[in-house]
N, C-alpha and C positions, 0 to 999 in steps of 0.2 A: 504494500500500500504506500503511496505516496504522499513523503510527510504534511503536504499544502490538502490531503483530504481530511489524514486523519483530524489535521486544524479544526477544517471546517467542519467534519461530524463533529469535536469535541467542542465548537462553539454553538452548533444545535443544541445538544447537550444543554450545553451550560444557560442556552435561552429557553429550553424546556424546565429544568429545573426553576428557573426564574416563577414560571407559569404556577406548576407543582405549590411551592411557596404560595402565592397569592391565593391561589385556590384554600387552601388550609388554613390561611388568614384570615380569610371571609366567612369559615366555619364558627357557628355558635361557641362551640368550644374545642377551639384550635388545638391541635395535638404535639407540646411544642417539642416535645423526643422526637416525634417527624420533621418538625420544622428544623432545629437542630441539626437531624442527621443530612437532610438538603441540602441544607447552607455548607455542611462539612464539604459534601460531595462537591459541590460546586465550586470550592475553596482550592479541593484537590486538583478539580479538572482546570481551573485557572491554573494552578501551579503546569502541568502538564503541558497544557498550551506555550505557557514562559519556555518550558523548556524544550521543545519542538522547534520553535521560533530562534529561541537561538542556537540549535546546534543547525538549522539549516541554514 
């Protein structure tokens, strides 16, 4: 796979997650160990992206 795709799945990703979030935020009562683990993941996947970016 080539690194300029996995970028852009991993920034789908990261703008799905986005979605995910607000979805659960708008829940009567938000589930924030979900919310939490999201935000983790999309913490990760930002990191990933940094580093894709710069080693190509």
């Amino acid at each position: 796979m080539k690194v300029e795709t996995e970028i852009e799945e991993l920034r789908q990703r990261h703008h799905l997650l986005d979605g995910e979030i607000e979805v659960e935020n708008t829940q009567v009562y938000p589930d924030e160990i979900r919310i939490s683990s999201l935000k983790k993941e999309k913490l990760k996947i930002k990191d990933l992206i940094r580093q894709l970016e710069s080693s190509s």
